[in-house]
Structures are given as structure tokens and as C-alpha cells.
C-alpha positions in Angstrom: -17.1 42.0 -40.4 -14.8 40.1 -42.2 -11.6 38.3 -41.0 -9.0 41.1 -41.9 -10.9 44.3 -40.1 -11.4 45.9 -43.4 -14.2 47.9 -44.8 -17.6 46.5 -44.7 -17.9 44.1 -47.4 -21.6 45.3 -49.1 -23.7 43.3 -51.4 -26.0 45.8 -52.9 -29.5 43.9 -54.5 -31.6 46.1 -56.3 -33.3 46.2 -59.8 -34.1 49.3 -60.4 -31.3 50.6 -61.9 -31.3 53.8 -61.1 -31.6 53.0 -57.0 -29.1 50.5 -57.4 -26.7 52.7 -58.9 -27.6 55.7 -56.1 -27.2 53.0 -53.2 -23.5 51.6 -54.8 -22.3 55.2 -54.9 -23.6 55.9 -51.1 -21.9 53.1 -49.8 -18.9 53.2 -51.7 -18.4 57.3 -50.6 -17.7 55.7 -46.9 -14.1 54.7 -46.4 -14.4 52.1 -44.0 -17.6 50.0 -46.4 -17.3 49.3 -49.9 -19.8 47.6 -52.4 -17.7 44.1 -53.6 -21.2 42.7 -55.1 -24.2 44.6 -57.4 -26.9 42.3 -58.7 -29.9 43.7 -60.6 -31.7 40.4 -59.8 -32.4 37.3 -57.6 -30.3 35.1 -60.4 -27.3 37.7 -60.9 -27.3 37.6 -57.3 -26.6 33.9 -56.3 -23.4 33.8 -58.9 -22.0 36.9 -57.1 -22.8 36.9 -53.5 -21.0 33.5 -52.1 -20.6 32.4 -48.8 -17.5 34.1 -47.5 -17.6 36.9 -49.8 -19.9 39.5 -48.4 -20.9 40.8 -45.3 -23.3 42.5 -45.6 -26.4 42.6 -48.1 -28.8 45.6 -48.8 -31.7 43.3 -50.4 -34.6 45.2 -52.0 -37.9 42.5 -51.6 -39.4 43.1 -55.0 -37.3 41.8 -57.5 -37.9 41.3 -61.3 -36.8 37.7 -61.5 -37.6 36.7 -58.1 -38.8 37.7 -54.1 -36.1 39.1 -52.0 -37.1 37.5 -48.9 -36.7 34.3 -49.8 -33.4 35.1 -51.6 -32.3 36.4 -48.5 -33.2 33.4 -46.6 -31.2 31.1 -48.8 -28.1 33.4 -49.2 -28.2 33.5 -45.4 -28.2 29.7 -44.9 -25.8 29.1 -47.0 -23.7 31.6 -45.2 -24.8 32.1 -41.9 -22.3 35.1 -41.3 -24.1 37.3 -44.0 -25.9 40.1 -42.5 -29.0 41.1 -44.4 -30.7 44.6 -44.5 -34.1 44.6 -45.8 -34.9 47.6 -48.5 -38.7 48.3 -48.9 -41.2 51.0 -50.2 -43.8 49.2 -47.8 -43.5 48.8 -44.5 -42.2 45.4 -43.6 -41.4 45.7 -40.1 -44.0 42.5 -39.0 -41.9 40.6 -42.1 -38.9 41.0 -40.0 -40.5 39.5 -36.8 -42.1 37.0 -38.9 -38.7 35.6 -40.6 -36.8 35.6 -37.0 -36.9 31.6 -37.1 -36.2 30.9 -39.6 -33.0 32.5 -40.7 -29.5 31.9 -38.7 -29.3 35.5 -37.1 -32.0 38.6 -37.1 -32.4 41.0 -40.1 -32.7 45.0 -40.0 -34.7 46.7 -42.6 -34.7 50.1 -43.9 -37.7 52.0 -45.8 -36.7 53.1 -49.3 -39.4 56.0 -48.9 -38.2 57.3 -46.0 -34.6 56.2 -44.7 -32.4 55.9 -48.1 -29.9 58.8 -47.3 -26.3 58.8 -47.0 -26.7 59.6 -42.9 -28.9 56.9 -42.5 -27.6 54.2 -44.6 -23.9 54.6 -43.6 -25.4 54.5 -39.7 -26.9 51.7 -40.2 -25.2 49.2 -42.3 -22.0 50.3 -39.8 -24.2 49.5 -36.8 -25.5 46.4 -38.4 -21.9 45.0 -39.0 -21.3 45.0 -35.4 -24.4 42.8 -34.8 -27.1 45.4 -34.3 -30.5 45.0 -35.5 -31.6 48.2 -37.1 -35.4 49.4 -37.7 -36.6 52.1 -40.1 -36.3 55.1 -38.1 -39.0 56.9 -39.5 -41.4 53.5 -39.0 -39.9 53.5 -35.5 -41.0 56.9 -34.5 -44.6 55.9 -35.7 -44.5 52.7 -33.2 -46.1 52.2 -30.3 -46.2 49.9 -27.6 -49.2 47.8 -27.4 -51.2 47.6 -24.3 -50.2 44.7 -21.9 -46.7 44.0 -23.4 -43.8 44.7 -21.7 -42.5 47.1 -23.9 -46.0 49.1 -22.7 -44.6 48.9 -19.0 -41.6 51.2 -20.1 -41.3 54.7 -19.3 -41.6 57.1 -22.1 -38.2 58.2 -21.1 -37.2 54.6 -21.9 -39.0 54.2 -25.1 -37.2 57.2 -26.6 -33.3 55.7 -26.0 -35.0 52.0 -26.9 -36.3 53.7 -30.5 -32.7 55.5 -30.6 -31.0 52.1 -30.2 -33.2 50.5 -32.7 -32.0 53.1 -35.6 -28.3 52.0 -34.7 -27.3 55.1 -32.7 -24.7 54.6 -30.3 -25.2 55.3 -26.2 -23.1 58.3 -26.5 -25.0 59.3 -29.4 -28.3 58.7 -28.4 -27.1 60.4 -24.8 -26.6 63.9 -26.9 -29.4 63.7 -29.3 -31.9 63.5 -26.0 -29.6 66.1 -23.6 -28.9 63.5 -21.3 -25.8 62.2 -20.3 -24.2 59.0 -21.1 -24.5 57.2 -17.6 -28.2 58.4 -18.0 -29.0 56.4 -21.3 -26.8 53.5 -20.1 -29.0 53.6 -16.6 -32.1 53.9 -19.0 -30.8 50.9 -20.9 -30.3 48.4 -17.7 -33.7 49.7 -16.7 -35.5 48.7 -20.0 -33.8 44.7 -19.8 -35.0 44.4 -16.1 -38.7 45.4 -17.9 -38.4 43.1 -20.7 -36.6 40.1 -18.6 -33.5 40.2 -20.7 -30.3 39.2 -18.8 -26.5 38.6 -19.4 -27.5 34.9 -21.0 -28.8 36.9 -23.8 -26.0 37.4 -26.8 -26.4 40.6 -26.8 -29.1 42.7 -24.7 -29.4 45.7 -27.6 -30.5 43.4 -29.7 -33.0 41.2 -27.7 -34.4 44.9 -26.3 -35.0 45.7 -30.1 -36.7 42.1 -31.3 -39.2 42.8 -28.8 -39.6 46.5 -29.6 -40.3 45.3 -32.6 -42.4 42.5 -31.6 -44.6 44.6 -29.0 -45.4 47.6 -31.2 -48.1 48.8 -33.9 -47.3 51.4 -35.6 -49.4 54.8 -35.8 
């Protein structure tokens, strides 16, 4: 978030015109984000989005004048505060793991197919902001664990509130959504890091739990 508190600060990266457009007026209908940035392209984008000035980025990876990715990457290291939230038609889930060291902090990524509604981008740029890292959430329902990973030794109890933390829903959310209480999901959630070997070093558990959700899976 930035320095004052204030809405999100979104970058908004698209070049189809019409998307772009769509995605500005679903961000901006939020009151506590707001689109400071629209580029149509990879150039249009490096004179607008400068370190400091955005916190967020929704980066489509096709773009006319240039890949997304490695846009993303550069914007990133230049300012290694900017958050960046992938926008796809294809699935580029294994992308994400792939780009992990070589940017300053983890990205999310979203599914233009699937996961461009107002519910769904509003949850998850908000839940980004505060350092999640959010997955496609119809792409996450698909994955499974593969056999021998850690992720594998979870209960399926355990995979549900993990997938429901990788979307960006909150413990009390995810505690209603699966008729559970809160001390349930949170019990659930200290369960899962013991699994996966993640302790308190970690920055932040939620999103350590998630990398390797991400990392152990295949989808269906």
C-alpha cells in the first residue's frame, strides 16, 4: 500500500482496448483502489508507471509492442514495492513459479477467461496489497497435489482452506464459505505449515503455504 493508507494505487496494462477500459471501470467502482496509471502497451507503460507511483499492477502478458513478463520484471526491479498481478487467457500458473527468483517479491495471477469479475478482481487486488499471493481460483480448483510432495501429505480438509487462501479469502471468510468455524480454519492452517515445514522465520506463512501449493500441484 502506499505511505498515506489510501486507496490502492492500480496500474492497469492491457492492449485491448476494450478489456482495458472494462478492468479501469472495475477497479475504479471500489472506493478504497483506484486506477492512477492505463497503458495500452509495454512503451506507454514505462513513462507512466514509476517507481513510487503505483502499487499495484494488473499486467496482461501479451502485449502489442512487447511481452508482459518481462515488463513486469523490469518495472518490479526498478521498484521493488510494486506488486504485480498477472492477466492471462492461458494458464500461466508454472510462469509464476518459474519467475519466483528472479523478481524482488512473488506475483499472483488471474485468468482473463475465467476470474475477470468485479468479486474476484476487487478480492484479489485488495488481498494482494496486503502481501498475499493470489492464484486463479478457477485454475486452483483444477489443481492437484502431486504424489510424493508435501502438499500430497495434506488432508483434503486442509487442501480446501489452502485453495481458499490461495484465491485471497480471508480466515473468517474461508471459515463460512466451508461451514466451519474460525478456530477450525486457523487450526487447519497451523496444521498445513507443520506439513509443509514452514515456521515463524518465514515472512509470512500464507504466502510460503501458497508458493508451494503452487509449486506441488498439476492441474486437472
Amino acid at each position: 500500500m502506499n505511505s498515506a493508507q489510501g486507496p490502492v494505487r492500480v496500474g492497469v496494462v492491457e492492449d485491448e482496448d476494450l478489456l482495458r477500459s472494462m478492468l479501469v471501470d472495475l477497479v475504479d467502482s471500489h472506493e478504497d483502489m483506484q486506477v492512477v496509471a492505463s497503458a495500452g502497451g509495454a512503451a506507454e507503460a514505462r513513462e507512466l508507471i514509476q517507481p513510487g507511483a503505483v502499487d499495484l499492477v494488473l499486467m496482461d502478458v501479451a502485449l502489442g509492442d512487447g511481452n508482459g513478463v518481462a515488463l513486469g520484471v523490469s518495472l518490479q526491479r526498478a521498484d521493488p514495492n510494486l506488486i504485480v498481478l498477472l492477466l492471462s487467457s492461458h494458464d500461466v500458473m508454472d510462469l509464476v513459479v518459474s519467475i519466483r527468483g528472479n523478481v524482488p517479491r512473488p506475483w499472483s495471477y488471474l485468468s482473463k477467461r475465467s476470474s475477470v469479475t468485479k468479486d474476484v478482481l476487487h478480492r484479489s487486488i485488495r488481498a494482494a496489497a496486503q502481501g498475499a499471493v493470489i492464484l486463479d481460483p478457477e485454475l486452483t480448483e483444477r489443481s492437484a497435489p502431486r504424489e510424493g510432495t508435501p502438499v500430497s501429505q495434506l488432508s483434503n480438509a486442509q487442501i480446501q482452506v489452502l485453495r481458499l487462501v490461495a484465491q485471497g479469502f480471508s480466515n473468517a471468510t474461508a471459515a463460512e464459505l466451508l461451514g466451519l468455524s474460525r478456530r477450525s480454519v486457523e487450526n487447519h492452517l497451523q496444521a498445513i505449515y507443520r506439513t509443509l515445514g514452514i515456521t515463524s522465520q518465514d515472512a509470512s506463512p500464507r504466502v510460503a503455504a501458497v508458493l508451494q501449493f503452487l509449486q506441488q500441484t498439476a492441474r486437472k
